[in-house]
C-alpha positions in Angstrom: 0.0 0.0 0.0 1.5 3.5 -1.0 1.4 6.6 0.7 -1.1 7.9 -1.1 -3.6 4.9 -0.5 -2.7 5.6 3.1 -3.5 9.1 3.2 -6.8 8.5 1.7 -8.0 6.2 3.5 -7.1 8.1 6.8 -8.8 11.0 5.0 -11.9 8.6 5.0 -11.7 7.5 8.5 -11.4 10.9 10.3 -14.7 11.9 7.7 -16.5 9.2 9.0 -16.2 10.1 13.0 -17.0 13.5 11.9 -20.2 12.4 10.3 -20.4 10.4 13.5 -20.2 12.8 16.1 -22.7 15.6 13.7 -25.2 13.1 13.5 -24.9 12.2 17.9 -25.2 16.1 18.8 -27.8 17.0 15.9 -30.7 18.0 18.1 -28.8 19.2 21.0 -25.4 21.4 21.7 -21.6 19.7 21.8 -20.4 18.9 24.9 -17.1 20.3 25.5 -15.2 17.1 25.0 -17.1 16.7 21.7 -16.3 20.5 21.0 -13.2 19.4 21.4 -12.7 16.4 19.0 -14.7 18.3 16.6 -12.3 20.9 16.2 -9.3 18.3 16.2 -10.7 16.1 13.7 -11.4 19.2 11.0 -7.2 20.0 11.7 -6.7 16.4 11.1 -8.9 16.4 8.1 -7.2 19.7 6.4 -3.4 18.3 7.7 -4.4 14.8 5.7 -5.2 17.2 2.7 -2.2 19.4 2.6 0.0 15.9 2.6 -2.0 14.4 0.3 -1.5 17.7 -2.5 2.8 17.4 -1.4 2.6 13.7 -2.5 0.7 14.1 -5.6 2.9 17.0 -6.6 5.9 14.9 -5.7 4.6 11.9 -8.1 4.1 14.9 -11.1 7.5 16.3 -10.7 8.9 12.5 -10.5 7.0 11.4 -13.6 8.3 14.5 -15.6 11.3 12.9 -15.7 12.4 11.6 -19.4 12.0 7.6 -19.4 14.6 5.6 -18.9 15.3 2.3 -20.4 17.1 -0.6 -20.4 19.1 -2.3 -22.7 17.0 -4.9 -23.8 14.2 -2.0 -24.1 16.2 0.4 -26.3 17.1 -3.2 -28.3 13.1 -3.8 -28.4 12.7 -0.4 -29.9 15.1 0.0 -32.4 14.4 -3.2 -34.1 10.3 -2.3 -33.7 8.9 -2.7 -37.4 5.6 -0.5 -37.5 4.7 -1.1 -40.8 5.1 -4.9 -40.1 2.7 -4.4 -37.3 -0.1 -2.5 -39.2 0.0 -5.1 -42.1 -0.6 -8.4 -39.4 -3.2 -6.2 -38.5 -4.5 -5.1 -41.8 -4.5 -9.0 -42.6 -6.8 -9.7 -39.8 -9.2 -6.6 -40.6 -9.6 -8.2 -44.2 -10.2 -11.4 -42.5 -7.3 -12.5 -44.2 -6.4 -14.9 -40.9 -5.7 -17.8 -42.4 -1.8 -19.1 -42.5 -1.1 -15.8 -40.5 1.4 -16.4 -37.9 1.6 -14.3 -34.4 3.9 -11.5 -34.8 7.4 -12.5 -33.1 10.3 -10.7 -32.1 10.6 -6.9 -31.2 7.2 -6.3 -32.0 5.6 -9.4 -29.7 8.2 -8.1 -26.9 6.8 -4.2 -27.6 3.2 -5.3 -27.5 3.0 -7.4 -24.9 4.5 -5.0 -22.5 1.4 -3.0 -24.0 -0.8 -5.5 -23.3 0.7 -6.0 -19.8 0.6 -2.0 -18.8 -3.0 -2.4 -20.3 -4.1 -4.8 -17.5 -2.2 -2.9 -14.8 -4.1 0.2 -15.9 -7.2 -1.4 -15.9 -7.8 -0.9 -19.5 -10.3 -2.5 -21.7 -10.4 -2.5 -25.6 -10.1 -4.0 -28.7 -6.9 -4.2 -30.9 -2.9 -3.4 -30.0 -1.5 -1.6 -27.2 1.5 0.6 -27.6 3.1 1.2 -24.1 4.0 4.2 -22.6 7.8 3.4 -23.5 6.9 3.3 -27.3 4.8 6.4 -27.1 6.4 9.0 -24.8 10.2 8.5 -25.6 10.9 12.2 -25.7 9.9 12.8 -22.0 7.6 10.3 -20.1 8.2 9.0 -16.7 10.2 6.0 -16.3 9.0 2.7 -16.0 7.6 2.4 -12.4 4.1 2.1 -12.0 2.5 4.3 -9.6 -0.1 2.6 -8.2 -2.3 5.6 -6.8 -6.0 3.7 -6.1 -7.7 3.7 -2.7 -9.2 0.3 -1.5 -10.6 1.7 2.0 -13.2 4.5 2.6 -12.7 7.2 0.5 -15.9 8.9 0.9 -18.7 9.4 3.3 -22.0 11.7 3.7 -20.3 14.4 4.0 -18.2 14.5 0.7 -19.6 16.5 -1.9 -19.6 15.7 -4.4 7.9 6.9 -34.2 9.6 8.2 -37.0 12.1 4.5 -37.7 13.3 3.8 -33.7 17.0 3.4 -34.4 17.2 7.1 -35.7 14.6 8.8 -33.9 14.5 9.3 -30.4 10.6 11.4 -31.0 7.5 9.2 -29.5 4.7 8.5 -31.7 2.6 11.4 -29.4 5.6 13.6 -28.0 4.3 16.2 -30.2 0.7 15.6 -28.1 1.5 16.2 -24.6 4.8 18.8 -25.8 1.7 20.6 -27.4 -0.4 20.7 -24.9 -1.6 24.5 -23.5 -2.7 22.9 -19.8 0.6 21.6 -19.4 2.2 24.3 -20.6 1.1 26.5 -18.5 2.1 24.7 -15.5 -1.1 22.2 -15.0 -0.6 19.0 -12.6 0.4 15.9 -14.6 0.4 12.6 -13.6 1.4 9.7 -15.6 1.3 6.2 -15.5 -1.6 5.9 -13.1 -3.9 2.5 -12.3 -7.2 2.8 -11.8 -9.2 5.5 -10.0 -7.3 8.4 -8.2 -9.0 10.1 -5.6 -8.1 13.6 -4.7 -9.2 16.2 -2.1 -11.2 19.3 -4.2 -9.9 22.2 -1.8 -13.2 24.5 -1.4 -13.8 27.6 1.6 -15.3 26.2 4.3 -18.3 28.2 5.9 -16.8 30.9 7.7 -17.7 31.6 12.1 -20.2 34.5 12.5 -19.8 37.2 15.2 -21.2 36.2 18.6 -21.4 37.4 21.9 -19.1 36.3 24.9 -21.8 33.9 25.5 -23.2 32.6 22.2 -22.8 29.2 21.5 -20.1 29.4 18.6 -20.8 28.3 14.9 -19.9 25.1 13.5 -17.5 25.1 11.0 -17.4 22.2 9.0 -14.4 21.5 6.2 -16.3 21.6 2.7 -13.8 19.7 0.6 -15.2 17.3 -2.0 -13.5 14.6 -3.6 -12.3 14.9 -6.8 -12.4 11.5 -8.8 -9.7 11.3 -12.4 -10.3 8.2 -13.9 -9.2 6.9 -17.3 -11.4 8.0 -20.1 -11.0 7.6 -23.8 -9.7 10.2 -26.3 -10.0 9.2 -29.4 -8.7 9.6 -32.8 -8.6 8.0 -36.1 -6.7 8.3 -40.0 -7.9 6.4 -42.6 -5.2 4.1 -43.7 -4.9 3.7 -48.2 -3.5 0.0 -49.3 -0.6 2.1 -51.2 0.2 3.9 -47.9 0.4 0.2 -45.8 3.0 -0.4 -48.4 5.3 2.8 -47.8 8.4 2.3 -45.3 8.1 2.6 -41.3 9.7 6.4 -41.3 7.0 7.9 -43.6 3.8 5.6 -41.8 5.2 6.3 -38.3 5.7 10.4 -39.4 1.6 10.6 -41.0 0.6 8.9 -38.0 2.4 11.2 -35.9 0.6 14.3 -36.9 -2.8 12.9 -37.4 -3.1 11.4 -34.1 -1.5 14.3 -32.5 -4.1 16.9 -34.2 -7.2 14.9 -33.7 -6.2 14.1 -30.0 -5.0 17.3 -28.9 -8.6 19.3 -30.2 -10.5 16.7 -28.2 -8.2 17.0 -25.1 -7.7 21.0 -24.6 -11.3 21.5 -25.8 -12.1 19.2 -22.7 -9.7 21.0 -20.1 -11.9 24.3 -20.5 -15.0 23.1 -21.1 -15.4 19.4 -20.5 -18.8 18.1 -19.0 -17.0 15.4 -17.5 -19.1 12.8 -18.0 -16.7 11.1 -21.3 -14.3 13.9 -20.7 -12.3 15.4 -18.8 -14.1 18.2 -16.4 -13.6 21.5 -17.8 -12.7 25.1 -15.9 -15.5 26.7 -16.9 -18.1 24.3 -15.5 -16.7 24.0 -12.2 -18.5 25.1 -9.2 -17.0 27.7 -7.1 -14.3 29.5 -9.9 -14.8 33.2 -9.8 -16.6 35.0 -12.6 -16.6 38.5 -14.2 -19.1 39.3 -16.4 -19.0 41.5 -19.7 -22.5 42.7 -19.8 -26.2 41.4 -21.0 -25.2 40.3 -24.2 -21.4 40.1 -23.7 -18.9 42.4 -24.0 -15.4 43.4 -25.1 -13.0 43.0 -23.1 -11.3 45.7 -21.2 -8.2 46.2 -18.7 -10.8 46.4 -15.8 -12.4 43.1 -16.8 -8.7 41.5 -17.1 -8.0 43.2 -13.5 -11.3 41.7 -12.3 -10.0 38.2 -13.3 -7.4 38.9 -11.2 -9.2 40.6 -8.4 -11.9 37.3 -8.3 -8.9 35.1 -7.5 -7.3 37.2 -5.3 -10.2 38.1 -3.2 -10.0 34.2 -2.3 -6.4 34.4 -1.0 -5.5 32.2 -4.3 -3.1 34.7 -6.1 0.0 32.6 -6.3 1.6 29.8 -8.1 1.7 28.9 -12.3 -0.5 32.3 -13.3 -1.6 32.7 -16.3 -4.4 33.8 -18.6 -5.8 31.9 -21.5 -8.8 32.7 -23.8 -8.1 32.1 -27.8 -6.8 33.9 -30.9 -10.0 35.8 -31.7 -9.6 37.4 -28.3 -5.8 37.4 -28.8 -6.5 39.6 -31.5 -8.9 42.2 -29.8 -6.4 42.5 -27.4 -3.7 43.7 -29.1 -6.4 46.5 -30.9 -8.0 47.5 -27.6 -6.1 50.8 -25.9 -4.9 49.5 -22.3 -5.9 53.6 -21.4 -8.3 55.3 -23.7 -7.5 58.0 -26.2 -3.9 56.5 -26.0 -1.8 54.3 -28.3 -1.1 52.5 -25.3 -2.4 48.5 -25.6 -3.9 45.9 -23.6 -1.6 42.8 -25.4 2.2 44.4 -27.4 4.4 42.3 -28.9 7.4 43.7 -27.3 7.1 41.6 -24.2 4.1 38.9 -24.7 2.4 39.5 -21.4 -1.4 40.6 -20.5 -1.1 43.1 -17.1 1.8 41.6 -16.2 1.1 37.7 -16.6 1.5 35.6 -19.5 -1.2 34.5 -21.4 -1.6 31.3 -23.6 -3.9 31.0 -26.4 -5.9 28.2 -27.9 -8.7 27.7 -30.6 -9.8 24.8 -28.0 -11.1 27.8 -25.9 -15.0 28.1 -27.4 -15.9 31.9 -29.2 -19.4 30.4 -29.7 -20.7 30.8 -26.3 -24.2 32.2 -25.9 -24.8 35.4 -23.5 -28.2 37.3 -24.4 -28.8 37.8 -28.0 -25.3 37.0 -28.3 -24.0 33.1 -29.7 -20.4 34.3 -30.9 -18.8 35.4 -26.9 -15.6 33.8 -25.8 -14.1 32.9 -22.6 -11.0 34.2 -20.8 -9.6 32.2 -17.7 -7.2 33.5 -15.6 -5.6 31.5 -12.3 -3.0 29.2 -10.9 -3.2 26.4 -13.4 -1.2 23.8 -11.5 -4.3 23.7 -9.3 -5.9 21.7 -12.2 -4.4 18.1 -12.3 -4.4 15.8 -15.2 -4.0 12.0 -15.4 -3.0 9.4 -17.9 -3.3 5.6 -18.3 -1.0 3.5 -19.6 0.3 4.6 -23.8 -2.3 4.4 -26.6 -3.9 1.4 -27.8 -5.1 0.8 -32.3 -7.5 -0.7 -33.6 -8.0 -1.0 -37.6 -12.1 -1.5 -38.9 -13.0 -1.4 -42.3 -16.9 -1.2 -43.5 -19.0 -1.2 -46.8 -17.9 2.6 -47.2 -14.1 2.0 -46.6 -14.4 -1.1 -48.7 -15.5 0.4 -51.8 -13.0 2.9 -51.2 -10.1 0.5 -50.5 -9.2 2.1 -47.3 -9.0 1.1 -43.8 -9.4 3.1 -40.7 -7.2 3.5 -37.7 -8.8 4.1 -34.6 -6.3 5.2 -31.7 -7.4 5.6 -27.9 -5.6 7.6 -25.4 -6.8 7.4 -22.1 -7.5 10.7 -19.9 -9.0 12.9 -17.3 -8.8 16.0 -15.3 -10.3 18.9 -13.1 -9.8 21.4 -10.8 -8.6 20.5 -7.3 -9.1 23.9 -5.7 -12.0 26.2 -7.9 -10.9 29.3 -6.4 -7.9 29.5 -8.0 -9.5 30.2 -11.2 -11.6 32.8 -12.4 -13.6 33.5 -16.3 -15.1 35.8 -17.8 -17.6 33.8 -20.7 -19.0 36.7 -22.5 -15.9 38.4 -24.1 -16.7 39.5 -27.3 -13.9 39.4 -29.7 -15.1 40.1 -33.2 
């Protein structure tokens, strides 16, 4: 059992003698003893917290190490023949099975490790897996699994709730996660993870009101919820031409690449600011408790004392520290740089001389939606501001492929390559983000 299925399961155990003791003095006041144990339970609760956030941090900041392999790996990988793997399992889409012999070698080594990560993970799917190894070369953690699920109580009533291998050193979805806004502008990652991961959601607990010497004293009661990442897919496909199974590794590997990496990282960043979480991850904008600034009744452009308000929202909550940054997309980017910082000057809110947005730099993405609806408006965007490492993301195992082919991609002699990535994410502590979702930037 790890540290962090320790800590959670303490978390769960204090929560539950809380809930306990509540429900024994609902209908009349604490006794001093219980008082008492009230108020050391709630430090307990928030100490159990604050240890769990070091050890998650600690696990990111481990797992953004670059991988490290052995020998018999690096041999595995350099002699890895995609193309040899996509035609075994074009053969078996074509139904094309018989006299076709298991793949051997580097490429039963590679994909079995797949397969095994798979089952760690607690994956489930059709068709090949790719492990982590194969797909983040350029910078993934090493090869330790981190196995971060709970098995105790976690939750009671009161919880709310490659180009060729021998000449390339690039992953087959570097280019993803190098490309990725969220992480870089200093989001939480974790890697490698196995099932569910349970995580404290820091929210403001109800604050003590004013009371005479005498007045019985307010019960403050910690407010966290738990915040639950587990693996969901991301997924992304290319159709796949009989000429182009034919071409060599390095050009496959290279199409693939780019594809995959497009189609994935729309899905993903669209997700990270406006996910539902249901099949997603959970987005910033739909999260209870973020701080909000709003334009006007049907939107408005956005001005320096909308950006400052941004600021103000997450600073009224004490949150004002950490990875900082704005984020909105290139619509507003534009406005920005047209909009006068101070009227009647030539003064601006965004200049290219030094990149940053009063003071903070800002990170753009077309992921971030300009078709939100405010009034009679449908074409507002959305700015976020905050401490983005206060919004964690997870990964499961590398990617696993499947190739299908219907009537459509028969009569067209293609196949089609379905790809899954597995995902999830949301904000650990809402007040350190704040949005404004009515800017108008056209």
């Amino acid at each position: 059992m790890n540290r962090h299925k320790q800590l959670i399961e303490q978390r769960g155990a204090k929560f539950k003698e809380l809930d306990t003791l509540r429900t024994g003095a609902e209908k009349r006041q604490y006794t001093a003893e219980e008082s008492k144990k009230f108020d050391d339970l709630c430090k307990d609760i928030e100490a159990i917290d604050s240890d769990i956030q070091r050890e998650v941090r600690a696990a990111a900041i481990a797992g953004a190490k670059p991988i490290e392999l052995g020998k018999d790996e690096r041999n595995a990988i350099e002699k890895f023949d995609f193309n040899k793997v996509l035609n075994h399992m074009h053969r078996s889409a074509r139904g094309a099975t018989a006299g076709l012999s298991p793949l051997d070698g580097a490429e039963k080594d590679i994909l079995t490790e797949g397969e095994k990560e798979a089952r760690e993970a607690g994956l489930q799917g059709g068709g090949i897996y790719l492990p982590r190894m194969f797909v983040r070369r350029g910078g993934a953690p090493g090869r330790e699994h981190r196995d971060m699920t709970a098995t105790g109580t976690t939750s009671t009533s009161l919880d709310q709730g490659g180009m060729t291998i021998a000449t390339s050193k690039v992953g087959l979805l570097d280019d993803f996660f190098n490309a990725s806004i969220m992480r870089a502008a200093g989001a939480t990652v974790l890697e490698g993870l196995v099932g569910k991961l349970d995580l404290p959601r820091l929210v403001a607990g109800s604050a003590p009101g004013k009371k005479t010497e005498n007045a019985n004293a307010d019960e403050v009661t910690p407010t966290t919820a738990m915040l639950s990442l587990q693996a969901k897919r991301l997924p992304a496909y290319i159709d796949i031409s009989e000429s182009l199974l034919m071409q060599s590794s390095v050009a496959i590997e290279a199409i693939l690449r780019t594809h995959l990496t497009n189609q994935m990282l729309a899905v993903q960043e669209t997700a990270f600011f406006h996910g539902n979480g249901t099949s997603e991850a959970y987005g910033i904008a739909g999260t209870s408790g973020i701080g909000s600034v709003a334009g006007g009744t049907d939107g408005a452009a956005p001005t320096l004392a909308h950006i400052v308000g941004l600021e103000t929202a997450v600073d009224t909550s004490n949150a004002l520290l950490g990875n900082l940054h704005y984020a909105s997309n290139g619509q507003i980017r534009g406005k920005l740089k047209q909009t006068p910082k101070v009227s009647s000057t030539d003064s601006r809110m965004l200049l290219d001389d030094n990149g940053l947005l009063n003071g903070y730099t800002p990170f753009f993405t077309n992921a971030i939606s300009r078709t939100l609806a405010k009034g009679s408006s449908n074409v507002a965007s959305a700015i976020f501001f905050g401490n983005f490492a206060d919004y964690y993301v997870g990964y499961w195992g590398g990617i696993s492929l499947e190739m299908v082919r219907d009537k459509s991609n028969a009569i067209a002699g293609l196949y089609t390559l379905v790809a899954s990535g597995y995902y999830d994410g949301g904000v650990v502590r809402p007040k350190s983000f704040a949005a404004m979702l009515d800017a108008l930037g056209a």
